[in-house]
C-alpha positions in Angstrom: 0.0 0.0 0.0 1.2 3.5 -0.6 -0.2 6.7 -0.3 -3.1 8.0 -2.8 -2.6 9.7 -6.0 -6.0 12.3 -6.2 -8.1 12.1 -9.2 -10.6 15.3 -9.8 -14.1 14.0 -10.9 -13.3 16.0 -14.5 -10.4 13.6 -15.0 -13.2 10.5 -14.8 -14.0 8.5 -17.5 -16.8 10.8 -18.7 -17.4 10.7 -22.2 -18.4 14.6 -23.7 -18.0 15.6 -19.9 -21.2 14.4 -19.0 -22.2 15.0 -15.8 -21.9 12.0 -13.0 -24.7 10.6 -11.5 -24.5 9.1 -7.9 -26.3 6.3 -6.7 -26.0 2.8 -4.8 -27.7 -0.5 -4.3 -28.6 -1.0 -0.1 -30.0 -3.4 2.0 -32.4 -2.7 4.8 -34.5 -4.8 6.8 -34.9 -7.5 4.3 -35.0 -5.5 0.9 -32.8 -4.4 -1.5 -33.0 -1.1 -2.9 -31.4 1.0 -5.7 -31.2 4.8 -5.0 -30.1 7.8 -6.8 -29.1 10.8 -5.3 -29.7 14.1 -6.6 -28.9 16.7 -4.1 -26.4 16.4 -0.6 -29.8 17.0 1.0 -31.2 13.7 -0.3 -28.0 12.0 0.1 -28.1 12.9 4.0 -32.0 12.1 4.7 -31.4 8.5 3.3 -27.9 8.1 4.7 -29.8 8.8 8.2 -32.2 5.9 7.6 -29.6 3.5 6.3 -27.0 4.2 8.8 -29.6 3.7 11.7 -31.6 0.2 9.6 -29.1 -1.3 7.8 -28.7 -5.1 6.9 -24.9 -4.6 8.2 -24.0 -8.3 6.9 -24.2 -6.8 3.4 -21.7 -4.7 1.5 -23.3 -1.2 0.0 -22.8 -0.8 -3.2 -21.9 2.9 -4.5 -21.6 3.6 -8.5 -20.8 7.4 -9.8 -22.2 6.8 -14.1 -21.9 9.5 -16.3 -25.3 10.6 -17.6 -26.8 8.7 -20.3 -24.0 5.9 -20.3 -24.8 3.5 -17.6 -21.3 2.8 -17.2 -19.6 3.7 -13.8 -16.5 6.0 -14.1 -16.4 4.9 -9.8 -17.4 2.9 -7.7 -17.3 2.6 -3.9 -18.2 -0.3 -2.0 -18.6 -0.6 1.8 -19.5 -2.4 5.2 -20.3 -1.6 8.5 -20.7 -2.9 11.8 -23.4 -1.1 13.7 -22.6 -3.1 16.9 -18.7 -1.5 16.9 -20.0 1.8 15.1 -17.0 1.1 12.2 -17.1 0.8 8.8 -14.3 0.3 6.1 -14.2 1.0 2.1 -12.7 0.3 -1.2 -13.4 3.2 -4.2 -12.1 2.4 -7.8 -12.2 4.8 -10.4 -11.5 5.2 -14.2 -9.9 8.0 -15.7 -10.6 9.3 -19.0 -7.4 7.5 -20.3 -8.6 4.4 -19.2 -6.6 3.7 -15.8 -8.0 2.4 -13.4 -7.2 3.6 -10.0 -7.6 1.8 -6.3 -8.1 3.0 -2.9 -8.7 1.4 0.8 -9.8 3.3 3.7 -7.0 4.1 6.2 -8.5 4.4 9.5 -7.4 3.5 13.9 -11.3 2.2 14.6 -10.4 -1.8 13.9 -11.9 -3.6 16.7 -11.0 -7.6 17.7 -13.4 -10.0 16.7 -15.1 -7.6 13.9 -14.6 -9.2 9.7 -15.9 -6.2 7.1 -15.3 -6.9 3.6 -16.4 -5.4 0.3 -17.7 -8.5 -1.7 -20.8 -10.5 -0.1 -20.1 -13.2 -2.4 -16.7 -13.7 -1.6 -16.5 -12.6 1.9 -13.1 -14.1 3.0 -11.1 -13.3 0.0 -12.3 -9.9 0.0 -11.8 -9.2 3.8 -10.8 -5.7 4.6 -7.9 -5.5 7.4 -8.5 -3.6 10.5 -6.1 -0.8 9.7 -9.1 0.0 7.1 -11.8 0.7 9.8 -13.2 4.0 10.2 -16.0 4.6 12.3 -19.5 5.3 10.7 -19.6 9.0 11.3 -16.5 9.1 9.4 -18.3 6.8 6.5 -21.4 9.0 6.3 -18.8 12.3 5.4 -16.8 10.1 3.1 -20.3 8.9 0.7 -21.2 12.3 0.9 -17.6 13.8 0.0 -17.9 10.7 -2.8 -21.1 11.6 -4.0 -20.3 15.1 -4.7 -17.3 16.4 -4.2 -14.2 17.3 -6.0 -12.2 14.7 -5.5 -11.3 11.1 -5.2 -10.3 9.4 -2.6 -12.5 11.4 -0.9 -10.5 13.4 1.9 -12.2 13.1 5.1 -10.0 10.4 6.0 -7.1 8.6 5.0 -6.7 6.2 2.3 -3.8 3.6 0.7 -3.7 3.0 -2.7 -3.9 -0.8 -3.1 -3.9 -3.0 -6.3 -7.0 -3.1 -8.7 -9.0 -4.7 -6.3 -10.8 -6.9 -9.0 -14.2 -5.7 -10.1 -15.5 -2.7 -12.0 
């Protein structure tokens, strides 16, 4: 791991500089459900629901798509542990050259006993070490700082650049 390069959202894969779209697939309480976010406010009245009623043995899944394409220039995936209050993420984006760029979150909150990963399907091979925990008010700064901010990683915490970390 090494410390992150910082791609600006106009360096994305965006074809014609189309403007990105955020949005994410979320369990809660037995249901899966696609959102998109149009405005910070939106993005903070259903990050208060889903940080207080999520399914925390699932992994959230985060896309930013360039209008009209339907193919994410980023994509964030996350899990949480509401017992611990800690969270940890992986964000991969593409630039407009066609790189593809990794990052892990870089946090101190790792507790004993507590697995997050960011692949429910392969939940052991995609286990996130505990020097990647953050706790969850940290997470709900960093979707919103993802969603719609300048930059990637987003800065409200720390984060290690880690190999292509397999999907897209």
């Amino acid at each position: 791991m090494s410390d992150p390069d910082v791609l600006h959202r106009t360096e994305l894969a965006a074809p014609g500089g189309r403007r990105l779209e955020a949005s994410g697939v979320f369990h809660l309480r037995g249901a899966v459900y696609t959102v998109a976010f149009e405005t910070p406010a939106g993005l903070a009245t259903f990050l208060e629901l889903f940080l207080a009623e999520a399914d925390d043995s699932q992994v959230a899944r985060l896309h930013l798509t360039p209008k009209g394409t339907g193919l994410p220039a980023a994509n964030l995936r996350f899990q949480l542990n509401h017992t611990h209050r800690v969270a940890a993420a992986v964000l991969i984006a593409m630039d407009a050259a066609g790189r593809s760029h990794s990052w892990m979150t870089r946090g101190t909150a790792g507790r004993p006993g507590v697995t997050l990963a960011h692949d429910n399907w392969h939940p052991v091979e995609t286990a996130l070490p505990p020097e990647s925990f953050i706790t969850v008010a940290d997470l709900r700064t960093v979707i919103g700082q993802w969603a719609f901010g300048e930059t990637l990683p987003p800065p409200a915490v720390q984060w290690a650049t880690v190999r292509d970390v397999g999907w897209f």
